[in-house]
C-alpha positions in Angstrom: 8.7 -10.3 10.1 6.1 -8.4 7.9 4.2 -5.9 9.4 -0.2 -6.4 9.5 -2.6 -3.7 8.7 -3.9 -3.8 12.2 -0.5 -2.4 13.3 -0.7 0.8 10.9 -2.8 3.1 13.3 -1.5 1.6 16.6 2.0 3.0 18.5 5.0 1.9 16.4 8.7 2.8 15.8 11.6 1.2 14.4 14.0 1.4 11.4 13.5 2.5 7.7 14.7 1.6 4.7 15.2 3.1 1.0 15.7 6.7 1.5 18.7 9.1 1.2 19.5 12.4 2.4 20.7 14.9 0.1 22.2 17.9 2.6 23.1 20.8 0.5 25.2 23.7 2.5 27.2 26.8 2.0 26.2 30.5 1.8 23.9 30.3 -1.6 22.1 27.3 -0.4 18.8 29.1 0.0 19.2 30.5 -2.9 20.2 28.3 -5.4 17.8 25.5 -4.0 15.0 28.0 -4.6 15.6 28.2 -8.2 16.0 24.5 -8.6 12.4 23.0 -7.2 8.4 23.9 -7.2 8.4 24.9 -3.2 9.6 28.0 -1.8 12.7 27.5 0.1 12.8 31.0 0.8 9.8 31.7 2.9 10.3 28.6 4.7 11.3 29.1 8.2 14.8 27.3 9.9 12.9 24.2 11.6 10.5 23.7 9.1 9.6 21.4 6.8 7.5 20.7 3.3 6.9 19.0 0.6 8.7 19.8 -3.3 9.7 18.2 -6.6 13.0 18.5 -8.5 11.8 19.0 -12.2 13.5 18.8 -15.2 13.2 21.4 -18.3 10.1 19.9 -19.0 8.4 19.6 -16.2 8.8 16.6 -15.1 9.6 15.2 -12.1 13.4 14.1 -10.6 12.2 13.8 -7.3 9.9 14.3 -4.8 11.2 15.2 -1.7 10.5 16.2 2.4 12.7 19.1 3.1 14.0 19.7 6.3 15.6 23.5 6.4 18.2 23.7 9.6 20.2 26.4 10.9 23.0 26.1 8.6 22.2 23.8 6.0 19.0 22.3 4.3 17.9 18.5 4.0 16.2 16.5 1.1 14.9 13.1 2.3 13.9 11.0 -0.9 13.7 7.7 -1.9 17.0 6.3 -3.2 16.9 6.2 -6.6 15.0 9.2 -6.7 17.6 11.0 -4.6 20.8 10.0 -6.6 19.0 11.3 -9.9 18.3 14.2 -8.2 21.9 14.9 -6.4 23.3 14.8 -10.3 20.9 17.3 -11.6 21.4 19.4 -8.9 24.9 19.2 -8.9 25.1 20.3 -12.3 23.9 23.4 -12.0 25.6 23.8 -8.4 29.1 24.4 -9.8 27.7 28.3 -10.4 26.8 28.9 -6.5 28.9 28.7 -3.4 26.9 25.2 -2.4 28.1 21.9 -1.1 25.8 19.3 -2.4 26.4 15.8 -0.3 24.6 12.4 -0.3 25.0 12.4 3.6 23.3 9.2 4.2 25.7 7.2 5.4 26.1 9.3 8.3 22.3 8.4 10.1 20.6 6.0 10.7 16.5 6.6 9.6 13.7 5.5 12.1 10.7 6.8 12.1 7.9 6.3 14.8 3.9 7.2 15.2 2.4 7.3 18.6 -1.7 9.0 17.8 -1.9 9.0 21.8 0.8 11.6 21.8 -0.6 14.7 23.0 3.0 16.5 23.2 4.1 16.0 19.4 5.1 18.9 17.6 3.0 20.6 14.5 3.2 18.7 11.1 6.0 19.7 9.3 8.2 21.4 12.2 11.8 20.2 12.3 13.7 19.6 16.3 17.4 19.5 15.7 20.3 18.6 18.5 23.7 17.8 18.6 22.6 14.0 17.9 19.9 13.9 15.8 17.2 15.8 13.2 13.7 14.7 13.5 10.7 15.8 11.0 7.4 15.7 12.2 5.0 14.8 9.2 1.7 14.1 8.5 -0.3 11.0 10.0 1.4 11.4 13.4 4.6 10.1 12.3 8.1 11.7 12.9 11.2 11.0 10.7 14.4 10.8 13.1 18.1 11.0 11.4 20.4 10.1 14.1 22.8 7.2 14.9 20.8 5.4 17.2 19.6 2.0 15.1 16.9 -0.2 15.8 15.7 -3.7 15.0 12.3 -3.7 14.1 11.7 -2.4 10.5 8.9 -0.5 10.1 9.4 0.7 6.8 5.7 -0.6 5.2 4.2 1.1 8.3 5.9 4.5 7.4 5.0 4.2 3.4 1.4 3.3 4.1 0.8 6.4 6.7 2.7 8.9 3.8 0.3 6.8 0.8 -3.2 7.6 3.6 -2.4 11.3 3.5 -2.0 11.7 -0.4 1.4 11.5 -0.5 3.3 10.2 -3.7 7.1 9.5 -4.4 8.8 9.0 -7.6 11.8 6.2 -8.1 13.0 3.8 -10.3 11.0 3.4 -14.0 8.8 6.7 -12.9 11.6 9.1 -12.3 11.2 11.6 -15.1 8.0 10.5 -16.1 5.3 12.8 -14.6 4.8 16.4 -14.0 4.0 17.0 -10.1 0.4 17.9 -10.7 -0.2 14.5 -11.5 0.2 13.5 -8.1 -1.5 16.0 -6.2 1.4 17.9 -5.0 -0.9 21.2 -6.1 -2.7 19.8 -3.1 -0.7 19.7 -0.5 0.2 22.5 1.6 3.5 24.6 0.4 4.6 21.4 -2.2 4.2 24.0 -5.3 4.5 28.0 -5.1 3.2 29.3 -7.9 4.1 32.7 -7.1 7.8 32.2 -6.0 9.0 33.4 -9.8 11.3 31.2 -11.6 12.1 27.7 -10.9 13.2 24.4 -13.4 10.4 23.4 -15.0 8.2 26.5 -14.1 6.5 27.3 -17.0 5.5 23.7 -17.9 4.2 23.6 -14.1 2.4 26.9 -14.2 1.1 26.3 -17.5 -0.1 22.8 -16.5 -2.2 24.9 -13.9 -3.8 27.5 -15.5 -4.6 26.3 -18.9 -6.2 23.0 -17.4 -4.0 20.9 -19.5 -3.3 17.5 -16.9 -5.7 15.1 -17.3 -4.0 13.0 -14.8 -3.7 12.5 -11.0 -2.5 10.4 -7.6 -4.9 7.8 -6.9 -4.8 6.2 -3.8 -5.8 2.4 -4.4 -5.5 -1.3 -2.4 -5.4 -4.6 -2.9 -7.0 -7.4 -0.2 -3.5 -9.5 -1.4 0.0 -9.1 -0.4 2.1 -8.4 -3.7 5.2 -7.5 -3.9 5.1 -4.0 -6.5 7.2 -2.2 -8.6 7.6 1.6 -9.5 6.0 1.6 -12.5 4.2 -1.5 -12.8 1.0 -1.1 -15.2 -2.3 -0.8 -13.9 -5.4 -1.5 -16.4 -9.5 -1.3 -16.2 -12.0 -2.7 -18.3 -13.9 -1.4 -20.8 -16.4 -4.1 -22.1 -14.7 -7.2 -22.1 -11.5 -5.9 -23.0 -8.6 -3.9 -20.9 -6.7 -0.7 -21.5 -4.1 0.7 -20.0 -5.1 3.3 -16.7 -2.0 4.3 -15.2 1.3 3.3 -13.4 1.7 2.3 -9.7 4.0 5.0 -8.1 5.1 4.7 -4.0 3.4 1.8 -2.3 3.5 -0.7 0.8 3.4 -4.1 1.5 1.9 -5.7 4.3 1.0 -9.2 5.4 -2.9 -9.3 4.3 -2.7 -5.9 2.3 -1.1 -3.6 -0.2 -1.6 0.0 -0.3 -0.4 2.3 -3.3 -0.5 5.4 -4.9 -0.8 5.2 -8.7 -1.3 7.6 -11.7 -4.6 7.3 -13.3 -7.0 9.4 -15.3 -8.3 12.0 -13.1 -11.9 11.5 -14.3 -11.7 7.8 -13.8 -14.8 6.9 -11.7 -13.7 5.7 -8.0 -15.7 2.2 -8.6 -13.1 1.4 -11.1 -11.7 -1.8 -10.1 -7.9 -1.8 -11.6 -6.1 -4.8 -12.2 -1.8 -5.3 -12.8 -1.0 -6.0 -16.3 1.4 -8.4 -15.3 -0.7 -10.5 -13.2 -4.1 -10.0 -13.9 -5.7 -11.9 -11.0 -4.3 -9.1 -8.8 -7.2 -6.6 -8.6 -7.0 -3.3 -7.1 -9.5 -0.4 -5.4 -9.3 2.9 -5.2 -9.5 4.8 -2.0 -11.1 8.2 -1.2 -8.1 10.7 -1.2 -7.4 13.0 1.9 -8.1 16.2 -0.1 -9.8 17.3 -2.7 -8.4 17.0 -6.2 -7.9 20.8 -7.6 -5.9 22.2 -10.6 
């Protein structure tokens, strides 16, 4: 059954679907993982969690990812796609360090849950590990269990669309590679980009993006008042007269019975009465949504 929007900000759990988990152990974990993706894996502390892209040479962007760093080994939660791109770059580059580099998906089941009434949850981006289970604590009152205990209720639009509300943006499929992680906001959220750390892939086409002002694109968050089934990647346009031009692409998104919430990549001067539209199927109109933070280079 699909999920409604009037479920999104009540009490939920249940099971999600399209992520992996990329586990990467041995002694130069920390190490090599820290000269591999924009966030400092470093300073991090064991039981922690953030936010970080896997870049190319150029900049742009592999994956985005939620790790989790544990006691003896570190966690990258990303889409699927996303994460299998990823795991081959990384393992590349691995054969150099004394790293494991698994896809240890197989071995969990994901459910996620978000109870607001909760006045016991754990800070946003802690980490609880046991013998069982991993859970990640994230923001919109949602935590992120690994474990083997399954459930039957999917609530993976609920979990996209709390992640899409807080600004949130994941690359997969057609828009893997595509972007530098400025142009979805990971400069604004907490920890996603160090731009002290030193060197990292794609560094200097990060840094550079930052301090000479060169990205003239950013996350959008946008909706439509239809159900419509997306794709990474899809085109998004806006008028201009009587005629369209391309604005952007959609990136992460989630369905729902009466709704569809996305984050896209658009200009990042594009005014926010903009009413977008999907190439594809141009009766399916679009409005952008006021962003959880404020947009900064």
């Amino acid at each position: 059954m699909q999920c409604t929007l009037t479920q999104l900000h009540q009490t939920w759990s249940g099971t999600i679907a399209g992520y992996r988990v990329i586990q990467i152990s041995g002694d130069d974990r920390v190490k090599y993982l820290q000269g591999q993706v924009t966030c400092n894996v470093e300073t991090l502390s064991v039981n922690q969690a953030c936010l970080g892209a896997h870049c190319d040479f150029k900049g742009k962007t592999w994956a985005v990812f939620i790790l989790a760093k544990l006691e003896d080994k570190l966690f990258l939660i990303t889409p699927s796609s996303a994460a299998l791109a990823s795991m081959a770059e990384l393992k590349k580059y691995g054969v150099f360090s004394k790293v494991e580099i698994e896809d240890v998906s197989t071995q969990f089941q994901f459910t996620a849950a978000k109870d607001p009434n909760n006045e016991h949850s754990k800070p946003t981006w802690s980490v609880s590990e046991s013998d069982s289970a991993v859970t990640l604590y994230l923001p919109g009152e949602v935590a992120l269990t690994l474990s083997s205990e399954s459930a039957t209720h999917n609530v993976t639009a609920l979990f996209d669309a709390t992640l899409i509300q807080q600004g949130i943006a994941f690359v997969a499929d057609e828009t893997i590679n595509e972007y530098v992680p400025q142009m979805f906001n990971m400069q604004c959220i907490p920890n996603a980009i160090d731009f002290k750390k030193g060197c990292y892939m794609g560094q200097e086409v990060v840094a550079r993006t930052k301090y000479l002002g060169k990205n003239k694109r950013a996350g959008f968050i946008i909706h439509s008042n239809q159900s419509i089934e997306l794709k990474q990647g899809a085109v998004l346009e806006y008028a201009i007269g009587e005629n369209w031009r391309r604005a952007g692409a959609v990136l992460n998104h989630s369905q729902f019975r009466d709704k569809t919430y996305t984050m896209a990549v658009l200009p990042n001067d594009l005014a926010h009465d903009t009413v977008l539209r999907l190439k594809d199927e141009p009766d399916v109109t679009f409005s952008i949504e006021a962003l959880p933070y404020v947009l900064e280079e």
